[in-house]
Backbone bond lengths (Angstrom), bond angles and torsions (degrees), N, CA, C in turn:
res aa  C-N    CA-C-N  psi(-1)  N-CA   C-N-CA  omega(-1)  CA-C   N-CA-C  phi
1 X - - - 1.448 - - 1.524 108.83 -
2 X 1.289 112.44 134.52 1.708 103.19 169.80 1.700 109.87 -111.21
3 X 1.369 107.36 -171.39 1.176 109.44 -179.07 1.914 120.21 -57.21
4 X 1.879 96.09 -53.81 1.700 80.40 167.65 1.173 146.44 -45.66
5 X 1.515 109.80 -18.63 1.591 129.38 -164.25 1.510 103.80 -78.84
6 X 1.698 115.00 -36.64 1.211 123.24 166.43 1.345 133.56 -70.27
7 X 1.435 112.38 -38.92 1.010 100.90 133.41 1.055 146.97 -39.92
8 X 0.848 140.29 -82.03 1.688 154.51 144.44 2.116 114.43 24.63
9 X 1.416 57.82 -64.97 1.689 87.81 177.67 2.022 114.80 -67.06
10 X 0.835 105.07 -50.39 1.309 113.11 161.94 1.520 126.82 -42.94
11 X 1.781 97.53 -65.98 1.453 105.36 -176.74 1.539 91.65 -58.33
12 X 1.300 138.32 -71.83 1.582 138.33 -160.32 1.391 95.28 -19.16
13 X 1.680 126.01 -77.25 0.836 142.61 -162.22 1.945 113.73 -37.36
14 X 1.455 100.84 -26.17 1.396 113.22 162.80 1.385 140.04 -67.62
15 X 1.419 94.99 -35.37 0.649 119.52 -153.33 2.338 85.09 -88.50
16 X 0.731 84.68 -45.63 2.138 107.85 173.83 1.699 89.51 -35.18
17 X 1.241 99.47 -87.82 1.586 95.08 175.05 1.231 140.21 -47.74
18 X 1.285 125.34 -16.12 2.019 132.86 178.73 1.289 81.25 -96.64
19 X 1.688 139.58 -8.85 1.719 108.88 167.25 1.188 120.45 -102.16
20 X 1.486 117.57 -9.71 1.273 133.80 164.48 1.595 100.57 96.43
21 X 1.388 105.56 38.53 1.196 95.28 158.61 1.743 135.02 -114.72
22 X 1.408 97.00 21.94 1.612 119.90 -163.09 1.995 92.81 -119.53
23 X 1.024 124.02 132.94 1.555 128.27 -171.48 1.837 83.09 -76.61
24 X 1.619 103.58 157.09 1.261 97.85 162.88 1.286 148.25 -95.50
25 X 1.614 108.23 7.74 1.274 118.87 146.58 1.845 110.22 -71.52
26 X 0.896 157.70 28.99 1.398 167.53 -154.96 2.014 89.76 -154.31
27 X 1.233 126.79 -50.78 1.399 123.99 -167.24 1.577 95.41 -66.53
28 X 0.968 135.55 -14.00 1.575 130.79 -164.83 1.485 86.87 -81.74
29 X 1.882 108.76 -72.88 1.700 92.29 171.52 1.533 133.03 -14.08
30 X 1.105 111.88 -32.78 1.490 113.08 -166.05 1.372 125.22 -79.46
31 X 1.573 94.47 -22.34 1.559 101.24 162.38 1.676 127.92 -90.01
32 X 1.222 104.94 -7.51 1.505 107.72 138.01 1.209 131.94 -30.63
33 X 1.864 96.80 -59.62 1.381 120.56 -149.30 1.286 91.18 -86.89
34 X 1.411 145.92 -42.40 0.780 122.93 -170.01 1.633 123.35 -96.40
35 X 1.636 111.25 11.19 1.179 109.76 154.61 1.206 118.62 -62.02
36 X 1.848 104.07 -43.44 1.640 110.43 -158.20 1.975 96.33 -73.11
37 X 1.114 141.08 -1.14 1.089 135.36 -178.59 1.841 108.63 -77.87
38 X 1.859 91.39 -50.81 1.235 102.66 178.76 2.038 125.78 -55.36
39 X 1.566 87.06 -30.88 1.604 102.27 165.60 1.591 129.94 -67.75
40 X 1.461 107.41 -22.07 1.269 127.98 -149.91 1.986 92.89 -92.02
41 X 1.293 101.85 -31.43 1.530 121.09 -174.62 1.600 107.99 -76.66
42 X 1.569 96.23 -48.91 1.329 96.78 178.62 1.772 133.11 -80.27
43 X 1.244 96.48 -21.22 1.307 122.07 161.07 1.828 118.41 -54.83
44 X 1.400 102.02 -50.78 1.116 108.97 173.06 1.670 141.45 -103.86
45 X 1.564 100.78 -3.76 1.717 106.42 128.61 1.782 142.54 -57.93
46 X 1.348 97.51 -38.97 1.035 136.67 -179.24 1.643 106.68 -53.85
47 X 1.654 106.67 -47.96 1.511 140.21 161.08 1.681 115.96 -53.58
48 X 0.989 81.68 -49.55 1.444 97.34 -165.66 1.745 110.36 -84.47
49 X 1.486 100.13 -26.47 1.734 101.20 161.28 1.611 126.39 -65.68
50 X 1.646 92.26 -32.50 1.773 95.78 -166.02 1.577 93.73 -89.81
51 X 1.237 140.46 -3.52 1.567 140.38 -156.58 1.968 92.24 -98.48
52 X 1.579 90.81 -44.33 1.737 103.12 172.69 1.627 110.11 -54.63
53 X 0.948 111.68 -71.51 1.641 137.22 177.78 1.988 103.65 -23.22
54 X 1.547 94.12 -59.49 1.253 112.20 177.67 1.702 120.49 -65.51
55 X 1.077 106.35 -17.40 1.783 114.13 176.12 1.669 93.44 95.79
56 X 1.139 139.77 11.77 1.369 144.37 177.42 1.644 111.99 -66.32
57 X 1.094 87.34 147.80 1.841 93.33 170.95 1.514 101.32 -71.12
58 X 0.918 101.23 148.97 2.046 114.98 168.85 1.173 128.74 -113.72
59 X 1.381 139.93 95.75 0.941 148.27 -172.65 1.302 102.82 -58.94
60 X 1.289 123.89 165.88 1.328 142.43 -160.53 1.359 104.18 -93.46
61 X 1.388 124.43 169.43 1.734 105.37 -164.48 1.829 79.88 -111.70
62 X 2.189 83.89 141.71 1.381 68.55 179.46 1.806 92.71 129.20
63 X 1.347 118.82 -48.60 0.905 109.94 -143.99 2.286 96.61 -143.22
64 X 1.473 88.21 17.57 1.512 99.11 156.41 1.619 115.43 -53.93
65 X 1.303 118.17 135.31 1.380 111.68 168.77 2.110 105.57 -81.76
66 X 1.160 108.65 149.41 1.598 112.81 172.14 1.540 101.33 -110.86
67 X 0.773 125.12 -12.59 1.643 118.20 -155.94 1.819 109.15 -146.13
């Protein structure tokens, strides 16, 4: 799985609730979720600065492996 995929997965989940198919005790989750998206970005710039720093190749954002 990489980082976009988690993404991915997240936003959907947003997307669940603006169709009304997520209860709205379940929509509260979502702002979890969409912190953890916002983390997931920063986490992996963040990655992608020290990989630079290091003379490393840089993967494209998006496409970090997590797992």
């Amino acid at each position: 799985m990489k980082m976009n995929d988690l993404r991915a997965k997240l936003l959907n989940a947003i997307d669940e609730v603006q169709s009304g198919n997520l209860e709205a005790t379940e929509a509260k989750s979502i702002v979890g979720l969409a912190n953890q998206v916002s983390q997931s970005i920063n986490v992996e710039i963040k990655s992608m600065q020290m990989q630079r720093d290091l003379g490393r190749k840089i993967d494209k954002l998006g496409d970090m492996k997590i797992c």
